[in-house]
N, C-alpha and C positions, 0 to 999 in steps of 0.2 A: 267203737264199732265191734270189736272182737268178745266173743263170748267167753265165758269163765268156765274151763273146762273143772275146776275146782268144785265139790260136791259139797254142799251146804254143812256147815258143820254143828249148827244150832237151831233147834225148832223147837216154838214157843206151842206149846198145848193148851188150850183153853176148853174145858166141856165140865157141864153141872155131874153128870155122872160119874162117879166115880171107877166103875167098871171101867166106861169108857177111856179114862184117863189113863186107867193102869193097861189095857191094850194097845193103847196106840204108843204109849210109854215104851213097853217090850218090843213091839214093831217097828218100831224108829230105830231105839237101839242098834237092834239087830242088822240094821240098815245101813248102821257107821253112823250115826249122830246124838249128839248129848243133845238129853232132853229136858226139857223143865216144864212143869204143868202149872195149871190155875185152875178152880174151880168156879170163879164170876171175876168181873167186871174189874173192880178194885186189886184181886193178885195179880191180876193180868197187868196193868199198870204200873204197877209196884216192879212187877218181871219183866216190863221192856226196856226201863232204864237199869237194871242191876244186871241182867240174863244178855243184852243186848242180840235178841236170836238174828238170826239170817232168814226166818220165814216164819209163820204166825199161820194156825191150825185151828180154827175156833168157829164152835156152834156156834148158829145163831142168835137163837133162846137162851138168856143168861137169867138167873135170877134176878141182880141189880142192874143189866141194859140188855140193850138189843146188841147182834153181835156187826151189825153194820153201823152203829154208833162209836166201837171199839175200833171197826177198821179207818173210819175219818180220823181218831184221835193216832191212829198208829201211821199211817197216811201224812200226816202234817207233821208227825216224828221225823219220818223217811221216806219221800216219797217213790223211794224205788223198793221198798221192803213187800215182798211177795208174802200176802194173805188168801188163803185159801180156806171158804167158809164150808161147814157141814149143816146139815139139819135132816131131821125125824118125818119134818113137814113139808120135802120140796116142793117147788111151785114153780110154774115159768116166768109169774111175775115175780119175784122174792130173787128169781136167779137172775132177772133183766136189771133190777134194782138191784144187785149186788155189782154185776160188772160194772154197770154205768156208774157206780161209787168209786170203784176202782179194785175190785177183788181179782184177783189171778183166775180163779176156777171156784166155781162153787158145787158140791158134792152131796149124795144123799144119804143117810142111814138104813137098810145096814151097807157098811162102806162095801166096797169091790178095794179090796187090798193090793192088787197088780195095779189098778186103775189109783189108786192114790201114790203109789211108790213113781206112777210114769207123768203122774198131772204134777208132783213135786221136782220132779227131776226136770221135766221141761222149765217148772215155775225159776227153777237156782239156773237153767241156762240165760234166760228170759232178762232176770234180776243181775247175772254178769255181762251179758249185751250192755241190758239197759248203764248200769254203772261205768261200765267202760265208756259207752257212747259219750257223755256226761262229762267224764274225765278229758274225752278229745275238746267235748266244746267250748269247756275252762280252756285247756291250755291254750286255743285256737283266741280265745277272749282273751286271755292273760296275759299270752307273751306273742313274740312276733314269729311266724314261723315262714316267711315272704318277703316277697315286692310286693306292688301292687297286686294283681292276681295271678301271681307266680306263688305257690303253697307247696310246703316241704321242708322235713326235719332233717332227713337222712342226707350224710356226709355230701354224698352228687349235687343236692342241692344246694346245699350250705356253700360249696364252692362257688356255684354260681352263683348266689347272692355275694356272695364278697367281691366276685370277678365284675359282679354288675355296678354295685357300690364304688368300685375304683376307678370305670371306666366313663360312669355317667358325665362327671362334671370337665374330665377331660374337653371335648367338643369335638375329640378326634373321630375318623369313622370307624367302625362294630361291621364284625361280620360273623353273624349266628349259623351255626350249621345243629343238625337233627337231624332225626326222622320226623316225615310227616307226621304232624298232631302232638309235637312235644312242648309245644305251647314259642314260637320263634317270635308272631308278633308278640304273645303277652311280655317277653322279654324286652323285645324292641321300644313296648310302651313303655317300658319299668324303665327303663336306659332314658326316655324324653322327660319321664313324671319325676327323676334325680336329677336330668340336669339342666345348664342356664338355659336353655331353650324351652323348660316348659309350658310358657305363659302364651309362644307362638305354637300354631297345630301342629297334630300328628298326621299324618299321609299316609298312606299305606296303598302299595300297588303289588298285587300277585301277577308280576309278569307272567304268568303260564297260561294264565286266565283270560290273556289277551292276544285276538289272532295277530300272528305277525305282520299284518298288513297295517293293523290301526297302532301298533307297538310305537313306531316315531312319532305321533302324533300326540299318542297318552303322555308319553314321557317330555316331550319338548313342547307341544303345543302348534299349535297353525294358524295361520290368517286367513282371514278372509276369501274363495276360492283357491285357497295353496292346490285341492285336488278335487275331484268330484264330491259333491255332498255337502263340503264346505262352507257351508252358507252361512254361518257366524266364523268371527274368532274367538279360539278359546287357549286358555295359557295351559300351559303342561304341569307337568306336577313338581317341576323345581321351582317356578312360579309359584306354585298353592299351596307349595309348604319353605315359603320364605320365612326368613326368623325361626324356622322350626323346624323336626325333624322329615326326612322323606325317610320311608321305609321301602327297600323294593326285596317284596320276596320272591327266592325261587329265581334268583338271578341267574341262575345258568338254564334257563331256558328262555331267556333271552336271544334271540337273533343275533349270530356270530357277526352279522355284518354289521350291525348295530352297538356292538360294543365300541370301537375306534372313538365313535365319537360321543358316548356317554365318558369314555375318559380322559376325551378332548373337554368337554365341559366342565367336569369335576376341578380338573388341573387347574382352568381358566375362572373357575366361579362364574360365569356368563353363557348366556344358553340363547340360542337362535329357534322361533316360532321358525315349522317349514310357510315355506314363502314368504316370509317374512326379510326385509333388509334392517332389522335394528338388533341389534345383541340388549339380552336384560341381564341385569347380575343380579345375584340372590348370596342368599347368606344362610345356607342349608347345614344341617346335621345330616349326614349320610350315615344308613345303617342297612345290609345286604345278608339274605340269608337263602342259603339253598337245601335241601333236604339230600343232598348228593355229596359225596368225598370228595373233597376242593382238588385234590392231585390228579383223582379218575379222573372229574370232568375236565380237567389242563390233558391231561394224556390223551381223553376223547375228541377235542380238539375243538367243546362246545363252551368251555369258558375260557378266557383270554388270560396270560398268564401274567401282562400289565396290569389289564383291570385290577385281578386278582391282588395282585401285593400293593396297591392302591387304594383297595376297599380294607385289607387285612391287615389295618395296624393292631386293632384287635381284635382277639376270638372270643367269642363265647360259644359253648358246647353245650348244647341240651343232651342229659342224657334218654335214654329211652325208656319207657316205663319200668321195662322189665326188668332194668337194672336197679331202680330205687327200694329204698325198704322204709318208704313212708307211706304205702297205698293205705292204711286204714287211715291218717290223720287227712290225707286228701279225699277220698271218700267221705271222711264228713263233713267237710268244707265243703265239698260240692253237694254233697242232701241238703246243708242248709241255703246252699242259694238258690236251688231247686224247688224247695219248700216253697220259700218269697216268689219264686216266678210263679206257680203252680197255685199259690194258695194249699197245701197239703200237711202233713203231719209226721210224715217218715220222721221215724227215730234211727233205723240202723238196719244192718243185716241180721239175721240169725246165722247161727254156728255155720250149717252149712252152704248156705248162700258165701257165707262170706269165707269160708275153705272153698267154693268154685270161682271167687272174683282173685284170691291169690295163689289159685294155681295156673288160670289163663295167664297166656302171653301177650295180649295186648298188644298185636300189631300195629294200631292204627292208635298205640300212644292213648295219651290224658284225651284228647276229640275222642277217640272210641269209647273211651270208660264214663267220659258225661255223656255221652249217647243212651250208652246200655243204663245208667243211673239216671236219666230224665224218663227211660221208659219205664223201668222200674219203679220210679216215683210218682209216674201218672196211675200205671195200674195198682197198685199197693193204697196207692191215697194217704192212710196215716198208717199207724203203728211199726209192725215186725217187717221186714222184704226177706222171703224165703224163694226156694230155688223155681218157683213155678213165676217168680216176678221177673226171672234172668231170662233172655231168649235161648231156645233151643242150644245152640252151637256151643256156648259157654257150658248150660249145664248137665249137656251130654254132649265128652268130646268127640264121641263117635260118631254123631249126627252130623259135626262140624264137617268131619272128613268125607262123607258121601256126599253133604251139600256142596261139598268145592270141585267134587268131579265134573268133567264135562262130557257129555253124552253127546254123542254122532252118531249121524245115521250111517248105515253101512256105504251110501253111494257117495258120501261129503266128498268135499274137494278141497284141496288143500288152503281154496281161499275160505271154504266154510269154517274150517278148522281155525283161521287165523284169524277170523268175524268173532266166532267163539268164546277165543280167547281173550283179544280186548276184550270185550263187554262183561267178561265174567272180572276183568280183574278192575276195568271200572266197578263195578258192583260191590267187591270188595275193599275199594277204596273212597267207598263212598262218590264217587265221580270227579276223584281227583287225578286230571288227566295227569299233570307233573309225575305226579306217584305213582300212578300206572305206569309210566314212560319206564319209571325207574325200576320197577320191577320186571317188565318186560325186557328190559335192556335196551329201548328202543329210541329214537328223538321224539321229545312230545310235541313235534310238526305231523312228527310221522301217524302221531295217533288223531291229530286232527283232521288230519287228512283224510283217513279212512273213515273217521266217523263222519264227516261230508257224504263222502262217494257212496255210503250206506245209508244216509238222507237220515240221520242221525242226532245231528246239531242244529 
């Protein structure tokens, strides 16, 4: 994905002219690169496998071929070798039919000298993009850089894959902690897809995401009129994920009065539908994960300190993006599974795009960076993504910081102010109420509630 800040060091000259040879010969030079000329068809060939250039300069009109007959043959050499065609006779068709061959830029006689030295210079950025990109997709093909879709070279990860590997076949229970968006379930699945449990389901329930009212219900299941509405029975999810794993994320927003007897359950292996008289036993893999400091939420007094060392035989720790130093080898993991959803052709970022994707901070984690990269790959479609394919905020961080102010009118009230502020920081959490909670400092009852009472929800 990263371009080659490296300045082409060989360019191959191809022109019947002899003048023209010797000018563009002294102009390159001059430029910092060794040059080698051809006069037709045959030296040119002779000089891609002896000269092996970094870029290819060649008229059209050759005496022995045409010069888009030279670029398929130089094309199927390399397909990432940047040729850049000239001619006497430009056309718009000769130029349509050039690109669509696969020429970098195609130029007219007499040359614009500033205009060839800046269509070269783009062409060696273009050509180190492109080779890098290439080299991520090998290694990505080649060797293993994951779990399932858990992707990552750098040392953060590498740990967590070996932390993940130790602990899959155990059967003990996982408790993932992160920030929002650092990928908790793809871990959770990677931990089911290693161990004996894989052949029964995966589960997965985001406790945050379920009001507290129906919370016993999801989790245990109910009979037949247990409460109003009830009108079937349906089993809970230790039930639905028997023989296999249950996943409960975001466990401390879980209902403190509720926890008692999730670990009266756990202990017991056997679980009570509400109104129900029969206990079921199940045979679950438990794996728990919060986006919160497991000590803060025991100290807050919103996760249980039993539960806790109950679920915590072991940890695994997402780090946060910011701290990885594999975002290029994940970025093109995720353009190509982009691509296959999309139907598209993205190859990669250019120099700058991809200097504004590792200098952001990526709050909102790997979920924010496939965000900004599915839209960038819907609007880009196929080739280069440059900085007008990122949204605003990333690639002017200036705009980011005006967009995050919150404007009041002079007569607000402090409940205006405090409507505000939710809603702005759901917005920037994508409407993750949990991570809103967490960043507000607040209980995520607390933010459901208001978004209620704001007729909201």
């Amino acid at each position: 994905m990263t371009a080659s800040t490296t300045p082409t060091r060989k360019i191959l000259v191809i022109d019947d002219e002899e003048a023209m040879r010797e000018v563009l010969q002294v102009r390159l030079a001059g430029w910092g690169y060794e040059v080698a000329v051809a006069a037709d068809g045959a030296q040119a060939r002779d000089l891609l496998d002896r000269f092996q250039p970094d870029l290819v300069l060649s008229d059209v009109v050759l005496p022995d071929t045409e010069g888009t007959d030279l670029l398929r043959i130089f094309l199927e050499e390399d397909p990432d070798l940047p040729v850049i065609l000239i001619t006497a006779h430009g056309s718009v068709e000769k130029a349509v039919e050039a690109m669509k061959k696969g020429a970098r830029d195609f130029l007219t006689k007499p040359l614009d000298y500033q205009n060839l030295k800046a269509v070269i210079e783009e062409a060696e950025r273009t050509a180190g993009a492109r080779r890098s990109s290439r080299q991520l997709e090998s290694e990505l093909r080649r060797e293993s850089h994951g779990i399932g879709e858990l992707v990552g070279d750098g040392p953060a990860m590498q740990r967590v894959f070996e932390l993940i590997e130790q602990v899959a076949g155990t059967g003990a229970p996982v408790f993932i902690t992160g920030e929002s968006g650092t990928g908790k379930e793809l871990a959770a699945r990677a931990i089911h897809e290693l161990s004996d449990q894989r052949e029964g389901p995966f589960v997965p329930v985001n406790t945050a995401a379920i009001p507290s009212e129906l919370m016993e219900s999801e989790i245990f299941g109910h009979e037949k009129g247990a409460f109003t509405g009830a009108i079937d029975s349906r089993p809970g999810c230790f039930e639905m994920a028997h023989e296999g794993t249950l996943f409960l994320d975001e466990i401390a927003e879980m209902p403190l009065a509720l926890q008692p007897k999730l670990l009266r359950v756990l202990e017991d292996g056997r679980v009570r539908r509400l109104g129900g008289k029969q206990e079921r036993q199940f045979d679950v893999r438990l794996i728990a994960a919060t986006n919160r400091e497991p000590r803060q939420a025991i100290e807050e007094k919103i996760l249980r300190e039993d539960l806790f060392y109950r679920l915590n035989v072991f940890t695994v720790e997402l780090p946060p993006l910011r701290e990885r130093s594999d975002l290029p080898l994940l970025v093109q993991h995720l353009l190509g599974r982009l691509n296959e959803k999309h139907g598209t052709a993205v190859e990669g970022f250019g120099d700058e795009a991809n200097r504004l994707l590792a200098e952001y901070a990526w709050p909102g984690n790997v979920r924010e960076l496939r965000n900004v990269l599915e839209r960038a790959v819907v609007l880009g479609k196929e080739g280069w993504l440059e900085p007008p394919h990122l949204p605003p905020y990333i690639r002017t961080p200036g705009e980011r910081t005006v967009g995050d102010r919150i404007v009041l009118p002079a007569d607000a009230t402090v409940a205006d102010a405090e409507r505000a502020l939710i809603l702005k920081t759901l917005e920037q959490t994508d409407n993750n109420k949990a991570e809103a909670a967490r960043r507000l400092g607040i209980d995520v009852k607390t933010v459901r509630n208001k978004l209620k009472s704001w007729g909201e929800m």
